[in-house]
N, CA, C and O of each residue as an XYZ file, in Angstrom:
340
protein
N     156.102    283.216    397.399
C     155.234    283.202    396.273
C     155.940    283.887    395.088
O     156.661    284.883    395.150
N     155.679    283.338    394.250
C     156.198    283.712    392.529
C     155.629    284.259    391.935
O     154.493    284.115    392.387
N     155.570    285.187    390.720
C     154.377    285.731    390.362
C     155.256    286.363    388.687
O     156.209    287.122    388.515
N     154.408    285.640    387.769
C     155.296    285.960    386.366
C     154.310    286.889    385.641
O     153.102    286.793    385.853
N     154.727    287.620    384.947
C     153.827    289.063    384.251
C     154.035    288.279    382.637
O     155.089    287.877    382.144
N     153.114    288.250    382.248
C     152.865    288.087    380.414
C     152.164    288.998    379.645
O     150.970    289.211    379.433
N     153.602    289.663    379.146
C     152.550    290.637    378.251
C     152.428    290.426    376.783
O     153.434    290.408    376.074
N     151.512    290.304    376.416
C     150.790    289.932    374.998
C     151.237    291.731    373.757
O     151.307    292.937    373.996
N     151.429    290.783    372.408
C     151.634    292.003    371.837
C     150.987    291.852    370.423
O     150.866    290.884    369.673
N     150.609    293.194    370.332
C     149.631    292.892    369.250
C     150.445    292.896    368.078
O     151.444    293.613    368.114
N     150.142    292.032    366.726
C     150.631    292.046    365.439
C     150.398    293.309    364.771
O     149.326    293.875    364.557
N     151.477    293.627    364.503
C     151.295    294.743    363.552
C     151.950    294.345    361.879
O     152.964    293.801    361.441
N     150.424    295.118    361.176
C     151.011    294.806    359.619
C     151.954    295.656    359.492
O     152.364    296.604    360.161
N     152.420    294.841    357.882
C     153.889    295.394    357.386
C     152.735    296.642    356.328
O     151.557    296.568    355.979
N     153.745    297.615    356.132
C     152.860    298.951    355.387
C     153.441    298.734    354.184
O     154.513    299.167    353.761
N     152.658    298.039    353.678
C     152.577    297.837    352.297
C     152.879    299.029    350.959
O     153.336    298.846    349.830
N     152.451    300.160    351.586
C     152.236    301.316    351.031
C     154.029    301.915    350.880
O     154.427    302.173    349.744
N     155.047    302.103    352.140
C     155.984    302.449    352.306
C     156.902    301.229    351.739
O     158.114    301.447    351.740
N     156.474    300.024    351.277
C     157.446    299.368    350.646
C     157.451    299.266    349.149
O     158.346    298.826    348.428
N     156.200    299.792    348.798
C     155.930    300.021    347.627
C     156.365    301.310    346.830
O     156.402    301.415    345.604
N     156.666    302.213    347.709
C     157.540    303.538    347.408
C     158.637    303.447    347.219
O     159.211    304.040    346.306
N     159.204    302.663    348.058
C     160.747    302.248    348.626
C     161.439    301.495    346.894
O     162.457    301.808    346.276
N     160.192    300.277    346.518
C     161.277    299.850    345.242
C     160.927    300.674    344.216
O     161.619    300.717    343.199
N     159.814    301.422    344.367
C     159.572    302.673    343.174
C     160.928    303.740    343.224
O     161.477    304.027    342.161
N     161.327    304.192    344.257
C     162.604    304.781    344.529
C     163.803    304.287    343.887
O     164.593    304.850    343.129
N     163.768    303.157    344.338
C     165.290    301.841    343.712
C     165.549    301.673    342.518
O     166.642    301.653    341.952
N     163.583    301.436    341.758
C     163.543    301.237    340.126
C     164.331    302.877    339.901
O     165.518    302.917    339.580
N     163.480    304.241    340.120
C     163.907    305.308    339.735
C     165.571    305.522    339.295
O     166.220    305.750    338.274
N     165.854    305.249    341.031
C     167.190    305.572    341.087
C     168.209    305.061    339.757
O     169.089    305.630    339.111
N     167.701    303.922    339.726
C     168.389    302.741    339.035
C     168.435    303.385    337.546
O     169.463    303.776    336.992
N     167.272    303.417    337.066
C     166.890    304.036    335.640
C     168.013    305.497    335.429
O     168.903    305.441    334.580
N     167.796    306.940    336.441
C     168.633    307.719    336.262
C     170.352    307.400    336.061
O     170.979    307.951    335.157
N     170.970    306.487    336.985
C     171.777    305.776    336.859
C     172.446    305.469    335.682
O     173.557    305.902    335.376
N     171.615    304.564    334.893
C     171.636    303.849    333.914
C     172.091    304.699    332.832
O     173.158    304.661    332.219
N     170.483    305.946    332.629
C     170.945    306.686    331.519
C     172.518    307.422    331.630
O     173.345    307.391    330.718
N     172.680    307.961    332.716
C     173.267    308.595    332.997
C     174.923    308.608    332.502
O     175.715    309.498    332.192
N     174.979    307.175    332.602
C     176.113    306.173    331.940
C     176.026    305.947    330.920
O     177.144    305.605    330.533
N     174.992    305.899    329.759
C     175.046    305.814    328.908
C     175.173    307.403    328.431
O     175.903    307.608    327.461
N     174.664    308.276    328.904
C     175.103    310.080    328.281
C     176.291    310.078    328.713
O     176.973    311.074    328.474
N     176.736    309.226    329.292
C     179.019    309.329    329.307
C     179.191    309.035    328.301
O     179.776    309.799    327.533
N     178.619    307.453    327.793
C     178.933    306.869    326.798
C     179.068    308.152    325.539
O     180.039    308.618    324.942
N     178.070    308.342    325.508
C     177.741    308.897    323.803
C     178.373    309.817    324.060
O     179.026    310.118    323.061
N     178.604    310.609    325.040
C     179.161    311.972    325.393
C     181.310    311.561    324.732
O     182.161    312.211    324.125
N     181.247    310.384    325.255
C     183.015    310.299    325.103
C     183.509    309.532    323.759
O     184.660    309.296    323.390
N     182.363    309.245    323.192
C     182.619    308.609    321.528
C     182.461    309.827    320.725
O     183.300    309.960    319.834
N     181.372    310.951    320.866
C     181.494    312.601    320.225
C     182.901    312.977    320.290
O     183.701    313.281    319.405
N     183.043    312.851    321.975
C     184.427    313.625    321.840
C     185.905    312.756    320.526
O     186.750    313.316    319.828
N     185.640    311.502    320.689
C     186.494    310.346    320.366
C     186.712    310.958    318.505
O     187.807    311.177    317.987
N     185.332    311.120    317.805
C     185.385    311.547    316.832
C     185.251    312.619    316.543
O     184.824    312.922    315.429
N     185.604    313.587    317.535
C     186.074    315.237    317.231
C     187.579    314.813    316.919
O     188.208    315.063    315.891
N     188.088    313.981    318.255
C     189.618    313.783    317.688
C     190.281    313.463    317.205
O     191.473    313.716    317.378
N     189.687    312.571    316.158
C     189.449    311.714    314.961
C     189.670    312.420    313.503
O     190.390    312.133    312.547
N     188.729    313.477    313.756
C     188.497    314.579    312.691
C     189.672    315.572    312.882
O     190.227    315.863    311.823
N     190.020    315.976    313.653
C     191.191    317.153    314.479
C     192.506    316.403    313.609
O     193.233    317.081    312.882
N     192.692    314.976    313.783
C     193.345    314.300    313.609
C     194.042    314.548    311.769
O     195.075    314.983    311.261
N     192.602    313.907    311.259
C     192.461    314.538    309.939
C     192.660    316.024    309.213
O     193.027    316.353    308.085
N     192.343    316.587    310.114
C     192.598    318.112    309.266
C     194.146    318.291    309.303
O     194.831    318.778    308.404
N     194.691    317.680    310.833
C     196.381    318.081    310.833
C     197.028    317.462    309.504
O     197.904    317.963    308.799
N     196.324    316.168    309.340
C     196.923    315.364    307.885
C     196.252    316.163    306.770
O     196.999    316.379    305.816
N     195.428    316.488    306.705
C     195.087    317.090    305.257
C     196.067    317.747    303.847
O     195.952    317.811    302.623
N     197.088    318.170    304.943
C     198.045    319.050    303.918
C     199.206    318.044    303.434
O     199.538    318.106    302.250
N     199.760    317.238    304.176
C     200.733    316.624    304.146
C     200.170    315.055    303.373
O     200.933    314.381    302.681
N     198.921    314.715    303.609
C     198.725    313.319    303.058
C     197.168    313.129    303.559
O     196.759    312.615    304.600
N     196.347    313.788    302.333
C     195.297    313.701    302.058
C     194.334    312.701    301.908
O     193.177    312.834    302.307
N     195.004    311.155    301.040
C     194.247    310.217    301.270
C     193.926    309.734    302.706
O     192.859    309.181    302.973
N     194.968    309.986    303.684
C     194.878    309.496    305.096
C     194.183    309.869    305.557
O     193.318    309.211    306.136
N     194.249    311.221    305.506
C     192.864    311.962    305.959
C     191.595    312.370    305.637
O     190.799    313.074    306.258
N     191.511    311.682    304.304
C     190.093    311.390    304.035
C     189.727    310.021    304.552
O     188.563    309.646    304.691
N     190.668    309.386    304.796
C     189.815    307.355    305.497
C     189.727    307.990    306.735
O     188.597    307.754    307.162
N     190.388    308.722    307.577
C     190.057    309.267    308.986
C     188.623    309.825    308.642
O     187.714    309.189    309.175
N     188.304    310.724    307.977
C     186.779    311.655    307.819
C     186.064    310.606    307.705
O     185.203    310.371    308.553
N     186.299    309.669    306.510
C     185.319    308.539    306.153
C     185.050    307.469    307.627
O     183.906    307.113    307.910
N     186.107    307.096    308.368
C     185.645    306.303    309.410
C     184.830    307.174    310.562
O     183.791    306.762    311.078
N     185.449    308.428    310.884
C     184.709    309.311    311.870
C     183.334    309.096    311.558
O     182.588    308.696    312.451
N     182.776    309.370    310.079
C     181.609    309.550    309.529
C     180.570    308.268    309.675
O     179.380    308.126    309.958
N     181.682    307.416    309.324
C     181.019    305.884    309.613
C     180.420    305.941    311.086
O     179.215    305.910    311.339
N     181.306    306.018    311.890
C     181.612    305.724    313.362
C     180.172    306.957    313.906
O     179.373    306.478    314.711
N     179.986    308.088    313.557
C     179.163    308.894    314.086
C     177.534    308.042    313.234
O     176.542    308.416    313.860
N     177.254    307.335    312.369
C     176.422    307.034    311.317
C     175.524    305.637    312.541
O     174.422    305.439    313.052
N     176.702    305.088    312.490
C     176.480    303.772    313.791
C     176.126    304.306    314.836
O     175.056    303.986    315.355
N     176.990    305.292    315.412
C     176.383    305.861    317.142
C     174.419    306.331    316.729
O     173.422    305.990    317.365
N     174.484    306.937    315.836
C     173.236    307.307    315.880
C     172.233    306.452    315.455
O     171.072    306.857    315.521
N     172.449    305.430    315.064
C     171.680    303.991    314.537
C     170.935    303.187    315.602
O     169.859    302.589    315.574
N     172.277    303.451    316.983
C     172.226    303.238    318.103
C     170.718    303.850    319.170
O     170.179    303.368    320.166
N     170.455    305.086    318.365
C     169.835    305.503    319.662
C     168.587    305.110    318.983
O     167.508    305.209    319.568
């Protein structure tokens, strides 16, 4: 004699609740991310036109017009970044 066992299993829901956290997490993450790369950004164009300006003062003595189109573009260049935000 043969004898086969069937065991039945109950459905279980998906938790709606824990997947709904899960892409709230992902969006978060994502967003910190994001800015985060962009405060490099702005962070390494400041620096870009400190050295810009640094640049300019070394010329100041020796050839002044040069280093006033350096001030004038730095100035430009910082005028735009902040247009930006």
């Amino acid at each position: 004699m043969n004898t086969i066992t069937v065991t039945g299993v109950a459905k279980v829901q998906e938790p709606r609740g824990a997947l709904w956290a899960a892409k709230a997490a992902i969006a978060l993450w994502q967003l910190l991310v994001r800015k985060r790369r962009e405060r490099a950004v702005v962070d390494e164009m400041a620096h870009e036109i400190a050295r810009v300006r640094a640049l300019a003062r070394h010329h100041m003595a020796t050839d002044p017009g040069f280093a006033s189109d350096l001030l004038a573009a730095a100035d430009r260049h910082e005028a735009a970044q902040r247009a930006e935000r």
